[in-house]
Steps between C-alpha positions, in 0.01 A plus 500: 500500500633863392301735662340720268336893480122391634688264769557857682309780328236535214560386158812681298696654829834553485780577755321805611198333698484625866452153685733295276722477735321341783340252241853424403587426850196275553597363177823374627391388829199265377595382165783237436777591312860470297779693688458839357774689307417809698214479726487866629439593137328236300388162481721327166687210555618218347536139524576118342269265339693226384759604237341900467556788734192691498474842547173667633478867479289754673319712245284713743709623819709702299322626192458837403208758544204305271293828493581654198280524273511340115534729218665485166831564650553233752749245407349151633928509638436783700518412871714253704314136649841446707755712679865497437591270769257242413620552080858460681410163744354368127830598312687343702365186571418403127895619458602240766252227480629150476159388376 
């Protein structure tokens, strides 16, 4: 399970939602997981099944501001789903991976 935006605030949220936090918390307490990559800042990891490494990412605790409206100049690239140090945890382990 990857938590996602409704697990903690209406449809669409993104980092900015004012109780996030303390869902994130109760996230962590009450639902099994991985050993995070950074816990005080997201909730990728990764782990082995059989001869793969799998990689899980976090595409909602760190995404940018969703409220801007479409018009003819928006780029569909505009906008970040991941911060630098989860793009940097990724990097590197797909570098280093012995899978």
């Amino acid at each position: 399970k990857m938590w996602d935006d409704h697990d903690y605030c209406g449809q669409d949220e993104d980092r900015f939602c004012s109780w996030r936090s303390d869902a994130w918390q109760a996230f962590k307490e009450h639902w099994p997981t991985y050993t995070l990559a950074n816990g005080s800042n997201g909730l990728w990891h990764s782990f082995t099944c059989g001869d793969a490494e799998v990689f899980v990412l976090d595409t909602r605790s760190q995404r940018d501001d969703n409220t801007d409206t479409d018009n003819s100049s928006k780029s569909m690239l505009d906008g970040a789903l991941i911060a630098d140090d989860q793009k940097d945890w990724l990097k590197n382990g797909l570098n280093n991976s012995t899978k």
